[in-house]
C-alpha positions as CSV (number, residue, x, y, z in Angstrom):
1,X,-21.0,118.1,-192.4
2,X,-19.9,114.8,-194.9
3,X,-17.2,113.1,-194.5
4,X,-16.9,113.2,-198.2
5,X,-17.8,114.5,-201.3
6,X,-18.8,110.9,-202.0
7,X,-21.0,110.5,-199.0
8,X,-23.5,113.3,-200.9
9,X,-25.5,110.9,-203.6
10,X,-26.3,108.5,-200.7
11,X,-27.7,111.5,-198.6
12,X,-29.3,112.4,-202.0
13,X,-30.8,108.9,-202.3
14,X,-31.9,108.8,-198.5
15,X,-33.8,112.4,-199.3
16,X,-35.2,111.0,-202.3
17,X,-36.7,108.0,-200.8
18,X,-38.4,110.2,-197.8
19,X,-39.9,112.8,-199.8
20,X,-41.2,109.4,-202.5
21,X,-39.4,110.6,-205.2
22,X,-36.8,108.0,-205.0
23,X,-38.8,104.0,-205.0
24,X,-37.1,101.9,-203.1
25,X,-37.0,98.2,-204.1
26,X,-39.3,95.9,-202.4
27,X,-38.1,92.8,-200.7
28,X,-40.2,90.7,-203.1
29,X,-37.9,91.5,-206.0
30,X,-34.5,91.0,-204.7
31,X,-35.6,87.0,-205.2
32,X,-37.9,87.9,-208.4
33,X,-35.4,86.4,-211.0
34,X,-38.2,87.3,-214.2
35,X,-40.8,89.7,-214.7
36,X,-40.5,93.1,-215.8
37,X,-39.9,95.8,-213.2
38,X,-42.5,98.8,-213.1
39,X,-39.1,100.9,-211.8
40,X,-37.1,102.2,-214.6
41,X,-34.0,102.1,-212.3
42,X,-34.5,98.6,-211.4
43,X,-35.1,97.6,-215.4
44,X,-31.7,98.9,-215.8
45,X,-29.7,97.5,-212.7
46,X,-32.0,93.4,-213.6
47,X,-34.1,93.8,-210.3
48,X,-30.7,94.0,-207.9
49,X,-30.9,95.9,-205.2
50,X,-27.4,96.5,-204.7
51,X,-27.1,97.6,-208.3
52,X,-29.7,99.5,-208.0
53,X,-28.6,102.3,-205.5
54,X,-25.2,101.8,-207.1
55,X,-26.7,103.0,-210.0
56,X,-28.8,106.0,-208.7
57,X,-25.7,106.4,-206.5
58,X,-23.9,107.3,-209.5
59,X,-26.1,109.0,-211.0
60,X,-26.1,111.5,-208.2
61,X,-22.5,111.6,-208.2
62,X,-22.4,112.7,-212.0
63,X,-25.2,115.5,-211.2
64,X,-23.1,116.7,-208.3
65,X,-19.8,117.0,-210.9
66,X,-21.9,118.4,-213.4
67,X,-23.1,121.1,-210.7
68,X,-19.5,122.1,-209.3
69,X,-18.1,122.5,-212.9
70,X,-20.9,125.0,-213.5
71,X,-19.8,127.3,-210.9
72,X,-16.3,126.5,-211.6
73,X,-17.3,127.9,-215.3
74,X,-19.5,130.8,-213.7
75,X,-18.1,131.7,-210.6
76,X,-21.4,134.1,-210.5
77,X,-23.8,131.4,-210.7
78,X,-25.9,130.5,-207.5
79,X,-25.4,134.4,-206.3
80,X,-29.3,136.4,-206.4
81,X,-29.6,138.9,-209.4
82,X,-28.7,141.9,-208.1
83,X,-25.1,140.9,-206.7
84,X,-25.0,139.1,-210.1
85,X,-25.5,142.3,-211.8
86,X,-23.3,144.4,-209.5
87,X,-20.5,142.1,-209.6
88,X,-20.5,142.4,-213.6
89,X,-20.2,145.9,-213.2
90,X,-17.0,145.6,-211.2
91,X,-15.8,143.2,-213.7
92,X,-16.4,145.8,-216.3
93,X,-14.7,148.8,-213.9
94,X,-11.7,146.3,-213.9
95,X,-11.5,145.6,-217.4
96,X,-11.8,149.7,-218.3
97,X,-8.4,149.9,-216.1
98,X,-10.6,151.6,-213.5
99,X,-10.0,150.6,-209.5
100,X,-13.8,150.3,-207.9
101,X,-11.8,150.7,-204.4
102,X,-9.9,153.3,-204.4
103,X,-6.7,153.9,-202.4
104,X,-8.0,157.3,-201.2
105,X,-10.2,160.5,-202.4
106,X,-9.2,164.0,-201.5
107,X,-12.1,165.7,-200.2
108,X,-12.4,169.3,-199.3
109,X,-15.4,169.0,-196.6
110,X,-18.7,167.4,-195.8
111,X,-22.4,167.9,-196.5
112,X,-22.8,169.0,-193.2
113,X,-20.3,172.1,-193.7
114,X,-21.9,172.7,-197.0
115,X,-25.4,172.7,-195.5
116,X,-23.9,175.0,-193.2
117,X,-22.5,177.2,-195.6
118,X,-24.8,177.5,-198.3
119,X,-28.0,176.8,-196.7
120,X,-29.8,180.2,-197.3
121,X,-29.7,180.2,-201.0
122,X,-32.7,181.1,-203.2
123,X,-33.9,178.6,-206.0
124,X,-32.0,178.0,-209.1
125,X,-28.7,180.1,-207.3
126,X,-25.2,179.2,-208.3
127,X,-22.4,180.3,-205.9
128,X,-19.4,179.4,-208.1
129,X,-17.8,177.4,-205.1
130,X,-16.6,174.3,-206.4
131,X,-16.5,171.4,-203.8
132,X,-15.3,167.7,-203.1
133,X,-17.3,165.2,-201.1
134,X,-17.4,161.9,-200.8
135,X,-20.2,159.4,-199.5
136,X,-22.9,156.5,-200.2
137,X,-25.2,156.9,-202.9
138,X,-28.9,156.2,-201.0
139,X,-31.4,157.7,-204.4
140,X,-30.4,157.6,-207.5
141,X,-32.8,159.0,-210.3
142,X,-31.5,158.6,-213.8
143,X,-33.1,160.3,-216.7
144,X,-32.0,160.9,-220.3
145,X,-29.7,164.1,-219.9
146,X,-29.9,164.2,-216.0
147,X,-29.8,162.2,-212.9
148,X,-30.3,162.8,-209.3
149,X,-29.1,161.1,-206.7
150,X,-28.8,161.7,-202.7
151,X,-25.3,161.2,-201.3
152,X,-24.9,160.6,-197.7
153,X,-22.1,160.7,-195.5
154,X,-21.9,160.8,-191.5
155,X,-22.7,164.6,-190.8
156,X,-26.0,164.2,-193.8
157,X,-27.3,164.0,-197.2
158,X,-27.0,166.3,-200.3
159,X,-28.1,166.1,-203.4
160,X,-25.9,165.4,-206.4
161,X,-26.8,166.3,-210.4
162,X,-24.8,165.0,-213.1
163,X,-25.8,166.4,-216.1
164,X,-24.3,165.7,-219.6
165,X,-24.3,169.5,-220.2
166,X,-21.5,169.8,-217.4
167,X,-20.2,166.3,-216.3
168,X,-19.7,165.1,-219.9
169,X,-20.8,162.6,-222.1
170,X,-18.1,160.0,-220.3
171,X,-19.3,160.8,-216.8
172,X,-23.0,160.7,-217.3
173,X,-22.7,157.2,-219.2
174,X,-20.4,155.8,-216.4
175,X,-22.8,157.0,-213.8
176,X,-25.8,155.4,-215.6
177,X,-24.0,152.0,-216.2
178,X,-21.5,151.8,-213.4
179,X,-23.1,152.7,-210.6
180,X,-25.8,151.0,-207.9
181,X,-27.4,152.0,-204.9
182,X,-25.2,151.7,-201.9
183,X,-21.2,152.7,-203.5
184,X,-19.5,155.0,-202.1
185,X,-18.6,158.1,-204.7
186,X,-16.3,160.9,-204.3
187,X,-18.1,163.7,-206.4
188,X,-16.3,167.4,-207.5
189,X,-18.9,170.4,-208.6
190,X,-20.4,174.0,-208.2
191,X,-22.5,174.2,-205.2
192,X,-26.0,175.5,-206.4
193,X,-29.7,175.0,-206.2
194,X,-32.2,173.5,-208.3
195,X,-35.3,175.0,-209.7
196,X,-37.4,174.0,-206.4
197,X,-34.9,175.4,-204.3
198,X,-33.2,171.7,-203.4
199,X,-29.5,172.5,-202.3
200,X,-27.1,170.4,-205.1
201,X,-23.9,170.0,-206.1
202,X,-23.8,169.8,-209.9
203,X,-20.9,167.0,-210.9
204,X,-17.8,168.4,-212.7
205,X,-16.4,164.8,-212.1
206,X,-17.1,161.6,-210.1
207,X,-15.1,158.5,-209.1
208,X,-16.2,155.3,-207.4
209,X,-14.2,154.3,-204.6
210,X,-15.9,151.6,-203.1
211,X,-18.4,149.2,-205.0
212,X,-21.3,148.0,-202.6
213,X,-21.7,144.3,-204.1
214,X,-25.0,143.6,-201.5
215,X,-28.1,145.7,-202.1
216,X,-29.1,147.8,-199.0
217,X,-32.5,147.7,-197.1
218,X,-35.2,149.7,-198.3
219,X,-34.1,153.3,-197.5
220,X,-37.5,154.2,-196.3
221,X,-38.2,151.3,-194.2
222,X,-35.1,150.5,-193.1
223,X,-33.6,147.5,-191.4
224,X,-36.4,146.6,-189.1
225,X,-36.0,143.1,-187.9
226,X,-34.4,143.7,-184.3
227,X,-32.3,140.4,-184.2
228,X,-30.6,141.6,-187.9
229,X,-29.8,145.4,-186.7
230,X,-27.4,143.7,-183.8
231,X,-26.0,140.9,-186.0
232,X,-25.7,143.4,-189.1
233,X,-24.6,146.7,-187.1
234,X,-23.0,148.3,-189.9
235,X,-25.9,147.8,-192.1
236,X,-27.9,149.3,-189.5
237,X,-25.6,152.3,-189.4
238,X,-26.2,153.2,-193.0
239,X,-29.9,153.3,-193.4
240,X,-31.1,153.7,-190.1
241,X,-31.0,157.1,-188.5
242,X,-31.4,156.5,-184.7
243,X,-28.9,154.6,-184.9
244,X,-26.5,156.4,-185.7
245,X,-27.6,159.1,-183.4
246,X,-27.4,156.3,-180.5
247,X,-24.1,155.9,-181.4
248,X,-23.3,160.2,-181.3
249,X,-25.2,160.2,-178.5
250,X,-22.8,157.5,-176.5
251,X,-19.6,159.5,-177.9
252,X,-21.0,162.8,-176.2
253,X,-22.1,161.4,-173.1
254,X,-18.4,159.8,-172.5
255,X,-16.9,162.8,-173.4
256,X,-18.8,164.8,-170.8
257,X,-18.0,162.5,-168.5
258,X,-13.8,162.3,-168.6
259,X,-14.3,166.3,-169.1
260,X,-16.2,166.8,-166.3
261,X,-13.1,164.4,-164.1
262,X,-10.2,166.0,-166.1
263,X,-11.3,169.2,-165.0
264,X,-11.6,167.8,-161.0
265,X,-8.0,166.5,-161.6
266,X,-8.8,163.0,-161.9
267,X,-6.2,160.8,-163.6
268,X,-7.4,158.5,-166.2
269,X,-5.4,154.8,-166.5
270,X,-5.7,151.4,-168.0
271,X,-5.3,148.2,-165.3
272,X,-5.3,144.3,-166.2
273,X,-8.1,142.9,-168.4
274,X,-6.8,139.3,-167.7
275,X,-6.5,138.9,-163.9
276,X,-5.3,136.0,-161.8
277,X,-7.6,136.6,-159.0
278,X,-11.2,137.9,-159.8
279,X,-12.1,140.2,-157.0
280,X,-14.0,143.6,-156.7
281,X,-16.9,142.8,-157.9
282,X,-19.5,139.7,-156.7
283,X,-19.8,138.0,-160.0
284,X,-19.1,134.8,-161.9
285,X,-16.3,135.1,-164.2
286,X,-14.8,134.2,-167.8
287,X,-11.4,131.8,-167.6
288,X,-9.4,131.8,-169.5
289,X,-5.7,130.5,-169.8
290,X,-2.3,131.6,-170.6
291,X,0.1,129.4,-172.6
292,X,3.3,131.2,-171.8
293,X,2.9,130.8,-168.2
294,X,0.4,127.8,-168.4
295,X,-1.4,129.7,-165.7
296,X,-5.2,129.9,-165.8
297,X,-6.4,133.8,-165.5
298,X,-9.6,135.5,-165.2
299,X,-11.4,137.8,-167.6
300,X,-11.6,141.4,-165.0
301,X,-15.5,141.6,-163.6
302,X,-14.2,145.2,-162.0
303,X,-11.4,147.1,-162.1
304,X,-11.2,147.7,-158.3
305,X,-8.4,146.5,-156.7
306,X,-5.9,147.5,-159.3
307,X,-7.3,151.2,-158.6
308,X,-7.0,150.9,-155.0
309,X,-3.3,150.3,-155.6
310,X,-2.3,153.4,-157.2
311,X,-3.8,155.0,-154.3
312,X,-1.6,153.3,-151.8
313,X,1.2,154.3,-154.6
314,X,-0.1,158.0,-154.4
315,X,-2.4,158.9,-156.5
316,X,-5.0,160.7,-155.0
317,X,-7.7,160.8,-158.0
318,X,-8.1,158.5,-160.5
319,X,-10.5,156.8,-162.7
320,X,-10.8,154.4,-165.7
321,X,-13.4,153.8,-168.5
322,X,-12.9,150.7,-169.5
323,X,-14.9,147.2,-170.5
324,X,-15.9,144.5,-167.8
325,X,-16.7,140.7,-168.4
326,X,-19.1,138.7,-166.2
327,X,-20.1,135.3,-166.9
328,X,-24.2,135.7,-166.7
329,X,-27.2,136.5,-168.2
330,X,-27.8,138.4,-171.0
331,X,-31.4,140.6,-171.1
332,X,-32.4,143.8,-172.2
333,X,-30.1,145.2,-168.8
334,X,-27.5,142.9,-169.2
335,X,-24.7,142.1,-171.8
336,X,-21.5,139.8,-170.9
337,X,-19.4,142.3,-171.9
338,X,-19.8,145.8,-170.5
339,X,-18.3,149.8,-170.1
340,X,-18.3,151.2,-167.2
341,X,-16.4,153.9,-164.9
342,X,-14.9,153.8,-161.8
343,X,-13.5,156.5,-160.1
344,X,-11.6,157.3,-156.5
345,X,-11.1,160.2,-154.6
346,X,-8.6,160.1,-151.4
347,X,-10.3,161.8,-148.7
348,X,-13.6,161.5,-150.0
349,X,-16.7,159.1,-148.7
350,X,-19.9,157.7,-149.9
351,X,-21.4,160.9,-149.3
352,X,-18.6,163.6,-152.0
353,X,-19.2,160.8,-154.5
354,X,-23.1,161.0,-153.9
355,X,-22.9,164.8,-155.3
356,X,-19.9,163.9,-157.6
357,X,-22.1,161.8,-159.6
358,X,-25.4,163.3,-160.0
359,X,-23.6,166.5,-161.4
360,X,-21.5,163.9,-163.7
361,X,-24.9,162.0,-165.0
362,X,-26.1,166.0,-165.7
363,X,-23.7,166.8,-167.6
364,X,-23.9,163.6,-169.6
365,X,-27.6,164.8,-169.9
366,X,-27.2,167.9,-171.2
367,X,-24.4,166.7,-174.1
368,X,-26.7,164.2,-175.0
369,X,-30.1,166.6,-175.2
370,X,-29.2,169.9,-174.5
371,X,-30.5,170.0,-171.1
372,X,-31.2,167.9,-168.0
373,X,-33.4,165.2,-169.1
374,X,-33.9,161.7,-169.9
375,X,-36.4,160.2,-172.2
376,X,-38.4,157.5,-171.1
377,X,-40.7,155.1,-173.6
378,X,-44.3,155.3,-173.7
379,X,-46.1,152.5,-172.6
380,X,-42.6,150.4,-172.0
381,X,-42.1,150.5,-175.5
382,X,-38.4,150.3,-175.7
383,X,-38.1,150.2,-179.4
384,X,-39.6,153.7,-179.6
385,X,-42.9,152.3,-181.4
386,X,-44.8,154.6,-179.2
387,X,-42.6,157.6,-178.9
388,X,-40.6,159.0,-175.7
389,X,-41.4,161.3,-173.1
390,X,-38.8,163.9,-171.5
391,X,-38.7,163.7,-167.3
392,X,-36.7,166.5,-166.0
393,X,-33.9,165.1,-163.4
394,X,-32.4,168.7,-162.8
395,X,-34.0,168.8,-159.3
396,X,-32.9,166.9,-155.7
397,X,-32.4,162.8,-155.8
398,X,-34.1,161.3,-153.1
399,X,-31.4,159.6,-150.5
400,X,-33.4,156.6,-148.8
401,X,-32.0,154.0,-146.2
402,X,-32.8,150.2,-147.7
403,X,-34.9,149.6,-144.3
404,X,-36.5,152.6,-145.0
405,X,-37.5,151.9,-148.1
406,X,-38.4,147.9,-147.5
407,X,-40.6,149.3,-144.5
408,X,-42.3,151.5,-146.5
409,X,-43.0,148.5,-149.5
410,X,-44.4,146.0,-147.0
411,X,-45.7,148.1,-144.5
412,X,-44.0,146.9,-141.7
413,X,-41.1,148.0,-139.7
414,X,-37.7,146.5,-140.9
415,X,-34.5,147.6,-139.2
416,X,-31.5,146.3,-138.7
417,X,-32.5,144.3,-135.6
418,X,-35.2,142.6,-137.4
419,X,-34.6,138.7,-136.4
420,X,-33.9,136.1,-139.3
421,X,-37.1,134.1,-138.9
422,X,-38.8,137.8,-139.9
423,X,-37.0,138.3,-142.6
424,X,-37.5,134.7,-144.0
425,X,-41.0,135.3,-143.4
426,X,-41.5,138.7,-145.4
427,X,-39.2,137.5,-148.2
428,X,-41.5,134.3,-148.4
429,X,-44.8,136.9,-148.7
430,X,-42.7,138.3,-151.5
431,X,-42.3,135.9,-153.4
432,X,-38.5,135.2,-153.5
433,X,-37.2,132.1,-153.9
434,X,-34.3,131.9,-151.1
435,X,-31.8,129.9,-150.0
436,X,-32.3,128.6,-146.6
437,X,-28.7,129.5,-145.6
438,X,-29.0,133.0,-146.6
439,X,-28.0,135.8,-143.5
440,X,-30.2,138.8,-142.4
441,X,-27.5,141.0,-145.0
442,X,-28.6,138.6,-148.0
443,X,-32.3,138.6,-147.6
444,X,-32.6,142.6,-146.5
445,X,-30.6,142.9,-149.9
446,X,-33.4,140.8,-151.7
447,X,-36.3,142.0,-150.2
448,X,-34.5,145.7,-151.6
449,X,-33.9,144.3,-154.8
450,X,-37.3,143.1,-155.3
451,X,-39.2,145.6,-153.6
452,X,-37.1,149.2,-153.8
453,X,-34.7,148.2,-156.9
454,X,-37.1,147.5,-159.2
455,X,-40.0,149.5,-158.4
456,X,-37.9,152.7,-158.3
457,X,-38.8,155.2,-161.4
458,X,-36.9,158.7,-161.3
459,X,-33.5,158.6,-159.9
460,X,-33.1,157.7,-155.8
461,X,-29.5,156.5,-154.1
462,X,-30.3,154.1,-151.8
463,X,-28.3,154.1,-149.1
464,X,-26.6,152.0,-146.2
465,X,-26.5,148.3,-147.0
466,X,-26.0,145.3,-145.2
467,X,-21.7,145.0,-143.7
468,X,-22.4,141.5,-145.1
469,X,-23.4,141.9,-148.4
470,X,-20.4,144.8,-149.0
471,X,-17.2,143.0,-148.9
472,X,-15.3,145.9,-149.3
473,X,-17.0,148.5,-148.1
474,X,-16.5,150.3,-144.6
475,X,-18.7,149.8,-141.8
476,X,-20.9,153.2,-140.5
477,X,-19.2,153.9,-137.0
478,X,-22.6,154.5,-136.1
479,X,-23.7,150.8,-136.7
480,X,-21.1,148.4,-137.6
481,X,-24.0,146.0,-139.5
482,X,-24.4,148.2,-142.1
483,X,-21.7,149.6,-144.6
484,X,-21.2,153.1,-146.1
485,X,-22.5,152.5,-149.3
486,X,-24.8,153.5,-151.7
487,X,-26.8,152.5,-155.3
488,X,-27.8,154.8,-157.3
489,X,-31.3,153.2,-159.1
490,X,-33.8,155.0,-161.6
491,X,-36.6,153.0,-164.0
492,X,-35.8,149.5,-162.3
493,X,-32.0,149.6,-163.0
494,X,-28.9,149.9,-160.9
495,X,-26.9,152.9,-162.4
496,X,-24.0,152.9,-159.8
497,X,-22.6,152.5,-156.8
498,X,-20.4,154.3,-154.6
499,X,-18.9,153.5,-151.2
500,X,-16.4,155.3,-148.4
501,X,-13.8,152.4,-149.1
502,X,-12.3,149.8,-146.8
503,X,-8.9,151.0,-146.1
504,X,-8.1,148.9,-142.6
505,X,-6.2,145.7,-143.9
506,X,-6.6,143.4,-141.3
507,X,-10.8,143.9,-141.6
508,X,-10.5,143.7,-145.1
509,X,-8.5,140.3,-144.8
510,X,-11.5,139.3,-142.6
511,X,-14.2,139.9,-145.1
512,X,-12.3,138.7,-147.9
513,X,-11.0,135.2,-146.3
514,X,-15.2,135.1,-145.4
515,X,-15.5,135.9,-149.5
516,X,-13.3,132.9,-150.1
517,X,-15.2,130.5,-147.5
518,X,-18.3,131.0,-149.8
519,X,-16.5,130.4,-152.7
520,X,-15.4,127.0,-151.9
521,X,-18.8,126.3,-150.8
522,X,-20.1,126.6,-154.3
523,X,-20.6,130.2,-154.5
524,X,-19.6,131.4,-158.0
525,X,-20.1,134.6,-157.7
526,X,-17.9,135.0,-154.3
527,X,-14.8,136.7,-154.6
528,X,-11.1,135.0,-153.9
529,X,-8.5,136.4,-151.6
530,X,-5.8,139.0,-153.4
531,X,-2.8,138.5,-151.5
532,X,-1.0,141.2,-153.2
533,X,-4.2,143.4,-152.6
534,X,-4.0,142.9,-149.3
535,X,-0.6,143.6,-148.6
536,X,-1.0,146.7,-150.8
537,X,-3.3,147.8,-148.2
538,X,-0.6,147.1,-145.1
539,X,1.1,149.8,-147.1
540,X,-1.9,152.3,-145.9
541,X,-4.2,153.5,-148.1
542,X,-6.0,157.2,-147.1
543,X,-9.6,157.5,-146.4
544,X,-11.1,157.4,-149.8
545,X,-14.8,157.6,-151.8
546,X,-15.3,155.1,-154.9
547,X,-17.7,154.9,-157.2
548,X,-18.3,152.5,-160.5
549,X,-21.3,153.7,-163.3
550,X,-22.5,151.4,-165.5
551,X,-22.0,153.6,-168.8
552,X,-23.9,151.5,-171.1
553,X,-26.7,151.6,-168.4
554,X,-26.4,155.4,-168.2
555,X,-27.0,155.9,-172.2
556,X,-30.1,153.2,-171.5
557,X,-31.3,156.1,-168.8
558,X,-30.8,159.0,-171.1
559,X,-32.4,158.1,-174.3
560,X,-35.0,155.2,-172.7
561,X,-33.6,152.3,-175.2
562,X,-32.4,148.6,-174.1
563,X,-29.1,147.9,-173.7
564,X,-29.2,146.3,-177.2
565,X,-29.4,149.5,-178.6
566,X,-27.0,151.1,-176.3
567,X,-23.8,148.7,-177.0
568,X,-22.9,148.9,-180.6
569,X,-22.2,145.0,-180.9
570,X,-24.0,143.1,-178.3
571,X,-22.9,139.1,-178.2
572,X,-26.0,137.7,-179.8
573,X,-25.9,133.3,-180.5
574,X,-24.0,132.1,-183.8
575,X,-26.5,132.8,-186.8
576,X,-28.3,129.8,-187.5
């Protein structure tokens, strides 16, 4: 911030003089060669100005020194009280011989299993089990002869008593001076119950093996401040229970989803995350740059094409769960970096993964709550301050045709022959701002995005989209303007998407070349022509169904939260 350590007293002088602690001298008495000052700095530097902010200059300087050699004598000094405190503590742990982080602590099961076990037991019961666990003190209660304190690890919380009648005079001492709120423990005892029936284990023996050096939220409030439960996830995670049930929640759903496609045969692989054509997606992209090669390469925005290849290698079913980059917005929808699924399945269309991924999002419903539901917030409320309701999506998904849908929003009869004046027309009455040298594909997929998308509540696949606006998508043989595809839309947000897949090279070298005309007209989001793709494809590639799912979008539809909530660390701006 300063060029030097030197440059500080002037800044201090400047700061001084602005807030009017500092007097400057006036002009008057740089020529006043007698008379006594009313400035005790100028009394000591004879009226000169120069002198004078040498002298205040210095004096800073010495304050300054004097300031850095007190935290070079205190290396605590500066720090609030509490990590004050708690980092004397670990001082004293080192100077006992004892390690406050330990290299490892054998336990023998967790508070969950002991819950499990033991959880029928009358008051004051002893069941002469002796346990080890291990977890982060959240309570602690310290009385003369006995403290209390709640330990928590992942799978819950139990309640630990150290007692000087069993844990011993050394223990209880240690446990009263040594330990704060927030360090992780690793306690040995008899499983039993206290007089009011609270499950316990009474401490034989405890160690510390982790010191917590920052004190933790209020356990009962929590960490509340939205913007500080992103930046500080892991604090988050300890003293916030959704949380960590968000992030149970997102393990399950995954894992019902590769165990519902291991068990249809589906291979799962990796492809490229750095690319050196973006394609398979319409979407800006990251660059970056490779010094090996000195190549410039793209960040993936799908994993599409590399898929497509293995099925002109073979492979007839295949999918990957992996992260995406796109170079846009970030809103409660949205985040830069992103999960999602695609799958494909030779000799399968638009329509197999239609019913493919409705029983795939129900089985990610029921390992997330049991049954076939999604919770939606009351009143819009994402952050739960108004509770959830549960909608029931067990029953049949709507299939709707864009037109149909657009008609039915305007009230007005939208087709496929609809002329372009029309559709500049309607999209004007709906307030979108267009480009005038949008096609009838580009506004028929605004007019659907603004009145379909995002007035659609329970789940609907929308169906059949402009040829245009699906790049690699086949045309219906029924009507070559529109494409075999489908989105898959519930509460305002796009879910998936599915298509029967161009497999014809020389129309897919068409579309893509037309992809590449928009691109150097300015269009970001346009993709580039993938030679290698394309002469992938001459190989022949069989008739074949795809589908990509947004997964963090599909935890969003399950539990009702923003997308925030739904990626464990969203990219958030530097900390001011």
């Amino acid at each position: 911030m300063f060029e030097t350590v030197g440059d500080l007293p002037r800044v201090g002088i400047a700061a001084g003089i602005a807030e009017g602690f500092v007097s400057p001298p006036s002009p008057r008495s740089w020529f006043r060669n007698s008379g006594k000052s009313h400035s005790p700095l100028k009394d000591a530097c004879d009226d000169s100005p120069v002198e004078l902010y040498a002298a205040e200059e210095a004096r800073l300087a010495q304050l300054v020194a004097e300031a850095e050699q007190a935290v070079d004598d205190d290396p605590l000094a500066g720090l609030p009280e509490q990590e004050r405190v708690r980092r004397q503590k670990l001082a004293n742990l080192r100077a006992r011989g004892v390690d406050p982080y330990a290299t490892t602590f054998q336990r023998t099961t967790t508070i969950s299993n002991v819950r499990q076990e033991f959880g029928d037991l009358e008051p004051d019961a002893r069941t002469g089990k002796i346990v080890s666990v291990a977890g982060r003190v959240m309570l602690n209660r310290v009385t003369g002869k006995l403290c209390f304190a709640e330990l928590w690890d992942w799978t819950g919380d139990i309640q630990i008593m150290v007692s000087l009648a069993v844990a011993g005079e050394d223990n209880l001492t240690s446990w009263k001076h040594d330990l704060d709120l927030g360090d992780i423990v690793g306690v040995t005892g008899e499983v039993i119950t206290s007089r009011r029936g609270e499950l316990s284990i009474m401490a034989d023996d405890f160690s510390i093996t982790s010191k917590c050096l920052v004190p933790l939220p209020d356990k009962h409030k929590g960490l509340n401040d939205p913007e500080a439960r992103v930046r500080q996830r892991y604090v988050d995670l300890i003293v916030n229970q959704e949380s960590r049930d968000m992030l149970t929640m997102r393990s399950e759903m995954v894992r019902a989803i590769r165990e519902q496609l291991w068990t249809r045969d589906y291979l799962e692989v990796e492809t490229p995350m750095m690319q050196r054509v973006h394609g398979g997606a319409n979407a800006r992209p990251f660059v970056t740059h490779i010094n090996a090669y000195d190549m410039q390469l793209y960040m993936r925005i799908a994993p599409e094409l590399f898929l497509k290849r293995l099925l002109v290698g073979g492979v007839e079913r295949v999918f990957e769960l992996n992260r995406n980059f796109r170079n846009e917005g970030a809103d409660s929808t949205h985040n830069p970096e992103f999960t999602s699924m695609e799958m494909y399945d030779a000799y399968g269309d638009y329509d197999s993964m239609r019913i493919l991924t409705r029983e795939l999002i129900l089985a990610a419903a029921v390992a997330v709550h049991g049954r076939p539901i999604v919770k939606r917030p009351i009143a819009g409320a994402y952050d739960g301050s108004q509770g959830y309701e549960e909608v029931d999506i067990s029953g049949d998904w709507p299939v709707i045709t864009l037109h149909e849908g657009i008609s039915a929003a305007l009230g007005e009869d939208v087709t496929v022959d609809t002329d372009l004046p029309t559709l500049r027309r309607l999209a004007d009455q709906a307030g979108i701002a267009r480009n005038q040298a949008w096609g009838a594909g580009q506004l028929t997929l605004e007019l659907y995005e603004h009145l379909c998308e995002a007035r659609t509540t329970t789940p609907v696949f929308w169906t059949d989209f402009p040829t245009d606006v699906s790049p690699l998508t086949r045309k219906k043989p029924s009507e070559p303007r529109l494409a075999e595809r489908w989105d898959l839309v519930a509460w305002g947000a796009e879910i998936g998407t599915a298509y029967t897949e161009l497999i014809d090279p020389l129309d897919q070298r068409e579309r893509l070349t037309a992809q590449s005309m928009l691109a150097a007209a300015g269009d970001v989001e346009a993709m580039e022509i993938d030679e290698d793709f394309l002469r992938a494809l001459e190989y022949g590639m069989p008739p074949t169904g795809g589908q990509g799912m947004g997964i963090d979008r599909l935890l969003m539809l399950l539990t009702g939260r923003n997308i925030r909530d739904s990626v464990l660390f969203p990219l958030t701006r530097p900390d001011q």
